[in-house]
C-alpha positions as CSV (number, residue, x, y, z in Angstrom):
1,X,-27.5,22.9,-37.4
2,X,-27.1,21.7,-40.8
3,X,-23.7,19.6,-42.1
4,X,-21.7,22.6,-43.1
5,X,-21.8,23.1,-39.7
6,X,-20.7,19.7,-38.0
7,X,-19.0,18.4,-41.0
8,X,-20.1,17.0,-43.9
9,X,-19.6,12.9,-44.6
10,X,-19.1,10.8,-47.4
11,X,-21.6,7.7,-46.2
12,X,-22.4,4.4,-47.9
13,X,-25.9,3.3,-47.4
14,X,-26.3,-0.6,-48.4
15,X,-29.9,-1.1,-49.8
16,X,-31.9,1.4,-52.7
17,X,-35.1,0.8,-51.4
18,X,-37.8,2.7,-50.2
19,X,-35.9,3.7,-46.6
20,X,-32.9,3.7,-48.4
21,X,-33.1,6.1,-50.9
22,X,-35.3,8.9,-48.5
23,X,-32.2,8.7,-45.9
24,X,-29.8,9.3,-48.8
25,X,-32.0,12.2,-50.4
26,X,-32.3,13.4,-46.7
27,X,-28.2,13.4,-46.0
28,X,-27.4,14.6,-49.3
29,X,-29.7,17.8,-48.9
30,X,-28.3,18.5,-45.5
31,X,-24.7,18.3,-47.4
32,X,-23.8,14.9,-47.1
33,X,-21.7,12.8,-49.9
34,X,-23.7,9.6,-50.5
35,X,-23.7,6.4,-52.3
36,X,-26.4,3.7,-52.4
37,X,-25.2,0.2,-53.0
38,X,-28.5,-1.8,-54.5
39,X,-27.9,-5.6,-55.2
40,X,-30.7,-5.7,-57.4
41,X,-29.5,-4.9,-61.3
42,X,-32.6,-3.5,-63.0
43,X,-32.8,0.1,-62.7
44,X,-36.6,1.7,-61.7
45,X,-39.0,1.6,-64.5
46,X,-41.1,4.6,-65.6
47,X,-44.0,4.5,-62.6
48,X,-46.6,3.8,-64.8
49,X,-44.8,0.7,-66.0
50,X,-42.9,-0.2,-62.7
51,X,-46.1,-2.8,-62.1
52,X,-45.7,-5.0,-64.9
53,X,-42.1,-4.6,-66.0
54,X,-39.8,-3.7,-63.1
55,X,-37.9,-6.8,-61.0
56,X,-36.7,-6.2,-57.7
57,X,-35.6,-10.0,-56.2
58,X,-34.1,-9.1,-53.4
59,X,-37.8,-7.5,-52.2
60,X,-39.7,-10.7,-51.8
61,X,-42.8,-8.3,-50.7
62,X,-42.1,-6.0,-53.9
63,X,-45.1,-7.0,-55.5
64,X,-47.7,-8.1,-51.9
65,X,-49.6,-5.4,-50.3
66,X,-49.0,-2.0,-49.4
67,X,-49.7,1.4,-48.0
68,X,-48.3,4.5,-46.8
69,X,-50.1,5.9,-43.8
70,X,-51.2,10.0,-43.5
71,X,-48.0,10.2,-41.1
72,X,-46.0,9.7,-44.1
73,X,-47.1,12.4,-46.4
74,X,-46.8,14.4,-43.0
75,X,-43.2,13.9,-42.3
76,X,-42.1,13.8,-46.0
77,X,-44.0,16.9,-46.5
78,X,-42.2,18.4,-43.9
79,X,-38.8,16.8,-44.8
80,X,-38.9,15.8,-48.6
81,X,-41.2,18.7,-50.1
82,X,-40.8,17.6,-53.5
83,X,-41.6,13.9,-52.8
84,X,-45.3,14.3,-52.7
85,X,-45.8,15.8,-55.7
86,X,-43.5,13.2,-57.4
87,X,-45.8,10.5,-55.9
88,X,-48.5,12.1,-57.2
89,X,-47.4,13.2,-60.6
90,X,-45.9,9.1,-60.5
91,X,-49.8,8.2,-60.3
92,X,-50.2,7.2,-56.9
93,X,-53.6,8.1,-55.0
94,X,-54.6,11.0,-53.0
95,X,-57.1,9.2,-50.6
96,X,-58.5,10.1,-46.8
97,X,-60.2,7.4,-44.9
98,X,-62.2,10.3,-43.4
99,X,-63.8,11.2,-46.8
100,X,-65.0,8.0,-47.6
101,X,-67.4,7.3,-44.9
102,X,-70.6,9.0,-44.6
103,X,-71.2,12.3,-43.3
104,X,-73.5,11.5,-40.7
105,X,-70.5,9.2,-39.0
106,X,-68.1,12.0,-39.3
107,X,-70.0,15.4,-39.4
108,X,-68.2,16.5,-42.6
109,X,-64.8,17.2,-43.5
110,X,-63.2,20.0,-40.6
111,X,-60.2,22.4,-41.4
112,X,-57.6,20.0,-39.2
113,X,-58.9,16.4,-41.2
114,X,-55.8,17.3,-43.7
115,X,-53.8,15.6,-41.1
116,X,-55.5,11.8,-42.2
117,X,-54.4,12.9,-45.9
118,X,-52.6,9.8,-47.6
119,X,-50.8,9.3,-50.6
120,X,-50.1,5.7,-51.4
121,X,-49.9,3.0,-54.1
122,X,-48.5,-0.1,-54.8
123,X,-45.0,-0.7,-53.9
124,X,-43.4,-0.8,-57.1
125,X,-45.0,2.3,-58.3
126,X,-44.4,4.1,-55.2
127,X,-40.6,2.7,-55.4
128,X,-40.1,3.6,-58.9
129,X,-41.0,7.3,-58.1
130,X,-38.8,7.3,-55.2
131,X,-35.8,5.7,-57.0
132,X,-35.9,8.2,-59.9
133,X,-36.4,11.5,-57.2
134,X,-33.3,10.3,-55.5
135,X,-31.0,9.9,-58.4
136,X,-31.8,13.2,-59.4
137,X,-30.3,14.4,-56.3
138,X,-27.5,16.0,-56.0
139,X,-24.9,14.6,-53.9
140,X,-27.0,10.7,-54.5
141,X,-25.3,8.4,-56.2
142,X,-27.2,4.8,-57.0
143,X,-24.7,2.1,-57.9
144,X,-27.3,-1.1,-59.1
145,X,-26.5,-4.5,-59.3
146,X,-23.3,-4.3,-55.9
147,X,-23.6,-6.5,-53.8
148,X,-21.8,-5.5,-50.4
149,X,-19.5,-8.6,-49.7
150,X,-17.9,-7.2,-46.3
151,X,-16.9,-4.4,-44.2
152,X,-13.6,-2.8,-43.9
153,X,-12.3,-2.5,-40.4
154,X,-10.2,0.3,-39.4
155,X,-6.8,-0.7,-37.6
156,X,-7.4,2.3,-35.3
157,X,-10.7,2.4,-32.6
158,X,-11.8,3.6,-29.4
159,X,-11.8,1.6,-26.4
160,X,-11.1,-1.3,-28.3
161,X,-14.4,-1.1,-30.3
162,X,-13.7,-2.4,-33.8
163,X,-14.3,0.6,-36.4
164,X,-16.0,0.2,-39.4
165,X,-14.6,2.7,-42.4
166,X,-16.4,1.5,-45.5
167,X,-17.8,-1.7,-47.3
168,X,-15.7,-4.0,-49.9
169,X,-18.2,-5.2,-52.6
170,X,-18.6,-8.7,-53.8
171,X,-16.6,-8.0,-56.8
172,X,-13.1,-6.4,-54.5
173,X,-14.0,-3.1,-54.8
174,X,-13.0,-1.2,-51.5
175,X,-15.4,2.0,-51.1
176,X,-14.5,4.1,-47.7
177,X,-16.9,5.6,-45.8
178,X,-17.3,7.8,-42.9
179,X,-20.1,6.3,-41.9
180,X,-22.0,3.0,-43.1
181,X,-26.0,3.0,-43.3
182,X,-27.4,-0.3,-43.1
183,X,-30.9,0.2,-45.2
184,X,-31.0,-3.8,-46.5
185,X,-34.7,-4.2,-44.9
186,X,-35.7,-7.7,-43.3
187,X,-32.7,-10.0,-45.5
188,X,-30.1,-7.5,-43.8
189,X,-26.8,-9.6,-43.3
190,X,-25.4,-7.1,-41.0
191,X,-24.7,-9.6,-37.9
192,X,-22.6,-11.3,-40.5
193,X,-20.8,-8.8,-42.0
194,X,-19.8,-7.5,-38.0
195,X,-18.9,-10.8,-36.8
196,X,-16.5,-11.4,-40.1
197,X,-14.2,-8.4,-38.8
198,X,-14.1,-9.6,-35.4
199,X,-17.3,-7.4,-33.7
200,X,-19.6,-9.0,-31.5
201,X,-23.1,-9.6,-33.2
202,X,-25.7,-7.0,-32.0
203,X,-28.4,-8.8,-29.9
204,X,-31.3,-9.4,-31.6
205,X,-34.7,-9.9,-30.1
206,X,-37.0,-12.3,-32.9
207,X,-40.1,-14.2,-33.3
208,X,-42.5,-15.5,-36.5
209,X,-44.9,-13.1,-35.9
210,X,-47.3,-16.0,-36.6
211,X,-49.4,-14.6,-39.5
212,X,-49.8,-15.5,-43.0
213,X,-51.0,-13.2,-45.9
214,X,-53.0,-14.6,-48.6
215,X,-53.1,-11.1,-50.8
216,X,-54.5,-10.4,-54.2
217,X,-54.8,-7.1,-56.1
218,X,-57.6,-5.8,-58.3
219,X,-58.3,-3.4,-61.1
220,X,-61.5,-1.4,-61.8
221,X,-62.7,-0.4,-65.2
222,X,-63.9,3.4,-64.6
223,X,-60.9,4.1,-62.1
224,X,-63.4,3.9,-59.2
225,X,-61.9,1.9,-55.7
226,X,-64.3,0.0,-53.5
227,X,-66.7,1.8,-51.2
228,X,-65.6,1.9,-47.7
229,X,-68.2,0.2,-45.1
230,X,-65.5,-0.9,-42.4
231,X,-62.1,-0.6,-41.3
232,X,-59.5,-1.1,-43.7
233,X,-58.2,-4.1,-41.2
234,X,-61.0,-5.4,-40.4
235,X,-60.5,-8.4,-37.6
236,X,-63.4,-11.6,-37.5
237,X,-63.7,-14.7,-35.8
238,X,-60.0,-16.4,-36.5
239,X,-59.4,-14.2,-39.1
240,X,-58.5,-10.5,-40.4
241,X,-59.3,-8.9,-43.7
242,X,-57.0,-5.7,-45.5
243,X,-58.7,-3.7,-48.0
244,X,-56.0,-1.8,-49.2
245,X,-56.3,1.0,-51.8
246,X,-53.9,1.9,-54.5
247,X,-52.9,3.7,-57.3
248,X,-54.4,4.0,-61.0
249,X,-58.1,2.3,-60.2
250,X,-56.3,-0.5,-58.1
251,X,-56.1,-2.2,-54.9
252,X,-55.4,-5.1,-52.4
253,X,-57.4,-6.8,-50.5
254,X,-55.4,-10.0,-47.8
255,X,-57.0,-12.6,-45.7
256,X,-54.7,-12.8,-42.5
257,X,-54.3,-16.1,-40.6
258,X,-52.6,-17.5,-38.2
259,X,-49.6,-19.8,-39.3
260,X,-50.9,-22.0,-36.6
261,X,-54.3,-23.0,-38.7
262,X,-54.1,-25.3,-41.4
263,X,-57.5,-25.0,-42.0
264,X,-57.0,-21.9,-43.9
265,X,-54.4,-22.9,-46.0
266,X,-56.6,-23.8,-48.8
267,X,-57.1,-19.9,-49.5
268,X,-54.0,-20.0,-51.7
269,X,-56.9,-21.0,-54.0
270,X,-58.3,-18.7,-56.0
271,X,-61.4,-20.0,-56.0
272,X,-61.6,-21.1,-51.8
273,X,-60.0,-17.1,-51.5
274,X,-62.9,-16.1,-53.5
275,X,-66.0,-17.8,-51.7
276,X,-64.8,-17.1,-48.1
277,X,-64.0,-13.0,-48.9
278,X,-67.8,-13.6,-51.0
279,X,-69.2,-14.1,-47.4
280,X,-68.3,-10.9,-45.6
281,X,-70.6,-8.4,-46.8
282,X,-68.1,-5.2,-45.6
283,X,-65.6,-6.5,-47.6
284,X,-66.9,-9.0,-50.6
285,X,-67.1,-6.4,-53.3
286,X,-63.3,-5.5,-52.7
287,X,-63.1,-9.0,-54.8
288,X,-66.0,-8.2,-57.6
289,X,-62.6,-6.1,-59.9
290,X,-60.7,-7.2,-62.4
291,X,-58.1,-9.5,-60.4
292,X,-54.3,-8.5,-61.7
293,X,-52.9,-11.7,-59.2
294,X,-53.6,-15.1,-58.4
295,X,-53.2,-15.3,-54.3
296,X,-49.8,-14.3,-53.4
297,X,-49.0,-16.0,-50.2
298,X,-46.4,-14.0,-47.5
299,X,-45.6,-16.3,-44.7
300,X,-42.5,-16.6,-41.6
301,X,-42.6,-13.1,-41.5
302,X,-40.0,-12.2,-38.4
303,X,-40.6,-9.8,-35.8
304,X,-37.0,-8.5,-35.4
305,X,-35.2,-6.0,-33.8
306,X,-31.5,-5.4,-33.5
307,X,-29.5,-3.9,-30.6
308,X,-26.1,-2.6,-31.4
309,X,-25.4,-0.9,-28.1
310,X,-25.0,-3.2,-25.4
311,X,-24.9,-1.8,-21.7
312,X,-23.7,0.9,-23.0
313,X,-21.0,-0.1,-25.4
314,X,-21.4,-0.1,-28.8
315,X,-20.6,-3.8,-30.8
316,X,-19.2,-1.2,-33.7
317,X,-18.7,2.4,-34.7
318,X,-18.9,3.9,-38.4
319,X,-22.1,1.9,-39.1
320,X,-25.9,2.0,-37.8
321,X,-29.4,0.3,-38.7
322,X,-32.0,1.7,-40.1
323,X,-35.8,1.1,-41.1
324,X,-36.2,-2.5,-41.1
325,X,-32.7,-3.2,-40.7
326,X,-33.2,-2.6,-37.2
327,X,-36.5,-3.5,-36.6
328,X,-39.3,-5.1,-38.6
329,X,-42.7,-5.9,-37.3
330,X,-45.8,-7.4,-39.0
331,X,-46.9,-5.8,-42.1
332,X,-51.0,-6.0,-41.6
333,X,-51.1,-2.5,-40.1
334,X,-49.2,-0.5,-41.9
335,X,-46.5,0.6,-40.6
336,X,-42.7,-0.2,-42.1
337,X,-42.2,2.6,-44.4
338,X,-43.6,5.1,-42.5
339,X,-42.0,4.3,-39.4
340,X,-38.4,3.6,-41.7
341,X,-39.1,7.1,-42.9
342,X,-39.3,9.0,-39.6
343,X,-36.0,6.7,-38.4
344,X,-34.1,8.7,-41.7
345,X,-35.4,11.7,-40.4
346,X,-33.9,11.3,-36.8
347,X,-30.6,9.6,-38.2
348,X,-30.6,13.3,-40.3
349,X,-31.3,14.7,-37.2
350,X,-28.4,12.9,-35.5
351,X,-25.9,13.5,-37.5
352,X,-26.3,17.3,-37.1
353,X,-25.7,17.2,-33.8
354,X,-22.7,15.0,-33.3
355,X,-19.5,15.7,-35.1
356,X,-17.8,12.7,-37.5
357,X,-14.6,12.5,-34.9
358,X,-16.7,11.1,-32.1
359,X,-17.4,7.9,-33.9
360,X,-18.7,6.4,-30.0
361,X,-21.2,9.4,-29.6
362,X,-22.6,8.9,-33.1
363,X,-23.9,5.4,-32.6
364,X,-24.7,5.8,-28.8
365,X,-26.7,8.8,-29.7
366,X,-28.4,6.4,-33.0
367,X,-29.1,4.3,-30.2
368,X,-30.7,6.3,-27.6
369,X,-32.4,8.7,-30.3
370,X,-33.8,5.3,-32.0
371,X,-35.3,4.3,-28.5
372,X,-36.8,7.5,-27.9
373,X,-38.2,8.3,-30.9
374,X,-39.1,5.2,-32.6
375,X,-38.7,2.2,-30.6
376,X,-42.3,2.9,-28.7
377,X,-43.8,2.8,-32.5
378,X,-42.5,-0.5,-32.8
379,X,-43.8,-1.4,-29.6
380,X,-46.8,-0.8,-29.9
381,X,-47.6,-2.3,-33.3
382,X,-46.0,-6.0,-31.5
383,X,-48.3,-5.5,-28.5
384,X,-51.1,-5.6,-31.2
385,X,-49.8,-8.1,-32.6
386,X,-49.3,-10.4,-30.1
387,X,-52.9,-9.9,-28.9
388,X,-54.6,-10.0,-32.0
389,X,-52.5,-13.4,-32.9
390,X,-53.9,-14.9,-29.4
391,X,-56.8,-13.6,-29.9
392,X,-57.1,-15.4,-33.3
393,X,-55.9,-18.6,-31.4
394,X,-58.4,-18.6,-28.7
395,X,-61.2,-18.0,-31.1
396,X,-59.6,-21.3,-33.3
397,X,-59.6,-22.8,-30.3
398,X,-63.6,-21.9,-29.9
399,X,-63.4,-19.7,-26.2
400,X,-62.7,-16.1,-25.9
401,X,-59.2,-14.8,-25.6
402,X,-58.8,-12.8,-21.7
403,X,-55.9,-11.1,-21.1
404,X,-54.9,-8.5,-18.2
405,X,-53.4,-6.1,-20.2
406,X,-55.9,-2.9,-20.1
407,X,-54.1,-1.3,-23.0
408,X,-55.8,-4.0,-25.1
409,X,-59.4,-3.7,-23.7
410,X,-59.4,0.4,-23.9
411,X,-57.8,0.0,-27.7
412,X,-60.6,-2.5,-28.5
413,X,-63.7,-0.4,-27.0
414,X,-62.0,2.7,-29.1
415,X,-61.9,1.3,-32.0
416,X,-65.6,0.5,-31.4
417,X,-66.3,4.1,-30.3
418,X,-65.4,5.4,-33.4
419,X,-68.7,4.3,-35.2
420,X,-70.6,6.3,-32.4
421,X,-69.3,9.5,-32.0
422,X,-67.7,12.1,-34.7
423,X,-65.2,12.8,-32.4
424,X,-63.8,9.4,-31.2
425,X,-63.8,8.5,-35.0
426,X,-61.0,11.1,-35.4
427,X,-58.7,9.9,-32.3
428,X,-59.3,6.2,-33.6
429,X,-58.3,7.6,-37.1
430,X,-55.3,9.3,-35.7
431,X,-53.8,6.2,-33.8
432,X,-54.0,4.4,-37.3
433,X,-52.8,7.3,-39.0
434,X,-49.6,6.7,-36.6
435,X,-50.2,10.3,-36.0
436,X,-50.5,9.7,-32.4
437,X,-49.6,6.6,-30.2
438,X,-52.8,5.2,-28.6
439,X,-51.6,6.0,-25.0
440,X,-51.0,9.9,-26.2
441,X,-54.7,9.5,-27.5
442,X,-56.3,7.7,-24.5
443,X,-54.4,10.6,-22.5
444,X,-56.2,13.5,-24.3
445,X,-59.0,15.6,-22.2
446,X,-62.1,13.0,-22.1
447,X,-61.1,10.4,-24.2
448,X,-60.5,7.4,-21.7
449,X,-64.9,8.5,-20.1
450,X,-66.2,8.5,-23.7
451,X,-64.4,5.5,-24.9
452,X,-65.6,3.4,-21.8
453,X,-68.9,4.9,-22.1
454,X,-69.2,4.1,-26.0
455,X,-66.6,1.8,-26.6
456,X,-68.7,-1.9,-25.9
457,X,-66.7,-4.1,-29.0
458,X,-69.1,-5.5,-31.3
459,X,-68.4,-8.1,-33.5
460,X,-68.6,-6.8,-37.3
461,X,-70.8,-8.8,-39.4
462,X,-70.3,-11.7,-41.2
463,X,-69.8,-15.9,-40.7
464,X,-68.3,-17.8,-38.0
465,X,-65.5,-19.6,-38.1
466,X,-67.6,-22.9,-38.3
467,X,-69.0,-21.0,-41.8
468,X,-66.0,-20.2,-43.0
469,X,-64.5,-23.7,-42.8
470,X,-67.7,-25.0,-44.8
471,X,-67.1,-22.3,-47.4
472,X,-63.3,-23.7,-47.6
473,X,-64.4,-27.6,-47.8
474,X,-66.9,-26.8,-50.3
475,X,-64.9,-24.8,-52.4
476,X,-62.2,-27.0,-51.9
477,X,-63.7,-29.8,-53.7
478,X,-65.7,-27.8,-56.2
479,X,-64.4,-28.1,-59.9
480,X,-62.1,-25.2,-61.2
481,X,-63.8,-22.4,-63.6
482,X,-61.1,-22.2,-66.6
């Protein structure tokens, strides 16, 4: 059932970002009239430019690392047919994680790999592309540079439930809407914009999700990326590693901490960054490119997640969350975008089902949809990172990190079954992929006896955390190379 069928509705979504703009494109092709309010001015540059020349301040990750997981391409294959190609055509990399390890490991490419297919890139390449399909989409309109200053508030509701009927920009303007698509990301004001027209805030559930990013990206001279000799997070003793590829010959590589260790602060040097990733041989030649940052440090990153249905009863109508507007998680594995685009898909979904009149049953059934279909994503990337934070703790803290939680134990041992057998390598791939959720996998015909019979965790190789604090007091004090 498509809009012409349940009605069509003009909607406001606030925020022209990545999540943004695929819910508009997705609501406008199933009939919908929308308009995108961006607060950022600067319209999207031409891709290949996007890196160097195009400003987006009110993304303070617009320019930190990046990638769009094989479940992307997937679902905007599936849903956004012409957004591949674009991405493509914009530059960004065809890559499969599969294809770059050696054949022995895997057995060779089979018919069904397809499904760890990525396309990816940095985010302002990635963005640009995006920006530009949607404004070429009919029924899209992108209004840059309005900032949303509050909601208007219908005088009439149901059961008492304050109705919102459109946004008034910071400048006056009132724009109505039938429905209002919250799409501002992690600096959403949407608890403040409810509570100014007399709607209880939603209840929000956060944390620091304790880790801190010190990222760089590179640039090879042929074009070539990095050979691949480990995961692309790859977890040590009190510390993580991303190796990250992107488009046009680049890439990212982070050193992940724990915002409790002050030891590693110094990486926000280049040159202590550069001796401690020097010292882990699966990852030291992601740093031996041309570097196109200094160390770009992300820290305080929330672990958020907004309920607007309470018991049952919605705080508002006319206006739902979505991406990480609703819920944002730690960036190390992956997962926003993809998981933002899958929640456009289902609000899509939604809004075929349930006509614009029952303005309760849209945002109960946002709600109960969300839970179903995305909420378990998002719990499962905090459980990991929760452990992996305490894990990193316990191993600052020089003992091993137990826990009673067996989810952790059999996701460990199948991570390190995937070096041993062609076949676990696949199920690992597709939990990563977010093709699958890791109890789905664990649940499929033999997995659980293999895993337990391959799956002893190894440490990968490489220092100590005792090492790695001598590499950062001798680099410390080492004289600068101008």
């Amino acid at each position: 059932m498509g809009a012409s069928e349940n009605g069509s509705r003009d909607v406001v979504v606030i925020g022209g970002g990545m999540i943004g703009t695929c819910a508009a494109m997705l609501l406008a092709r199933d009939g919908h009239r929308v308009t995108v309010l961006e607060r950022d001015p600067a319209p999207p540059a031409p891709a290949e430019e996007a890196w160097e020349q195009w400003e987006r301040r009110g993304v303070n990750q617009f320019r930190q690392l990046h990638l769009l997981l094989p479940r992307f391409r997937s679902a905007a294959e599936a849903e956004l047919p012409d957004l591949v190609p674009a991405l493509v055509d914009g530059g960004a990399l065809n890559w499969n994680l599969l294809e770059q390890v050696p054949a022995e490991l895997t057995g060779g490419r089979r018919e069904e790999d397809g499904r760890f297919d990525m396309v990816t890139g940095r985010r302002p390449v990635l963005e640009a592309v995006v920006a530009r399909l949607a404004e070429s989409t009919p029924g899209v309109t992108i209004r840059r540079g309005v900032v949303v200053g509050s909601l208007l508030a219908s005088s009439q509701s149901q059961d008492g439930i304050v109705h919102v009927c459109g946004v008034v920009t910071a400048d006056g303007e009132s724009i109505p809407a039938e429905l209002v698509v919250d799409a501002g990301g992690r600096r959403s004001a949407l608890p403040d914009l409810l509570c100014a027209i007399g709607a209880p805030g939603p209840r929000e559930e956060r944390a620091d999700c304790g880790f801190v990013y010190y990222g760089r990206h590179f640039r090879s001279d042929d074009g070539q990326l990095p050979a691949v000799f480990g995961p692309l997070l790859q977890p040590y003793d009190g510390m993580s590693i991303l190796t990250l590829p992107c488009d046009r010959g680049t890439w990212g590589v982070g050193l992940v901490a724990s915002g409790r260790d002050p030891a590693l602060r110094a990486l926000v040097d280049r040159d202590v960054w550069d001796a401690v990733l020097g010292a882990f041989p699966l990852a030291a030649h992601w740093g031996q490119g041309e570097p196109i940052t200094d160390v770009q440090v992300m820290a305080k990153i929330e672990d958020r997640q907004r309920h607007l249905v309470i018991d049952g009863r919605p705080v508002a109508t006319g206006v739902v969350a979505v991406g990480d507007a609703w819920a944002c998680t730690n960036p190390s594995v992956g997962r926003g975008i993809t998981i933002g685009l899958l929640h456009a898909v289902a609000l899509r979904d939604l809004l075929r089902e349930v006509p614009t009149a029952d303005e309760i049953g849209v945002v109960r059934g946002w709600h109960e949809l969300t839970m179903e279909r995305v909420a378990p994503l998002v719990e499962d990337t905090l459980a990991f990172d929760r452990h992996r934070l305490a894990q990193i703790d316990a191993q600052i803290a020089g003992h091993s990190y137990e826990t009673d939680d067996p989810a952790w134990a059999l996701g460990l041992a199948l991570a390190a079954s995937a070096s041993r057998d062609r076949n676990q390598f696949r199920h690992y791939l597709d939990v990563v992929s977010l093709n699958a959720r890791g109890v789905d996998v664990l649940a499929r015909p033999g997995v659980i006896d293999k895993t337990l019979e391959l799956g002893a965790p190894a440490p990968l190789p490489g220092p100590s955390r005792a090492e790695v604090l001598e590499l950062v007091a001798t680099a410390t004090y080492a004289p600068h190379d101008e």
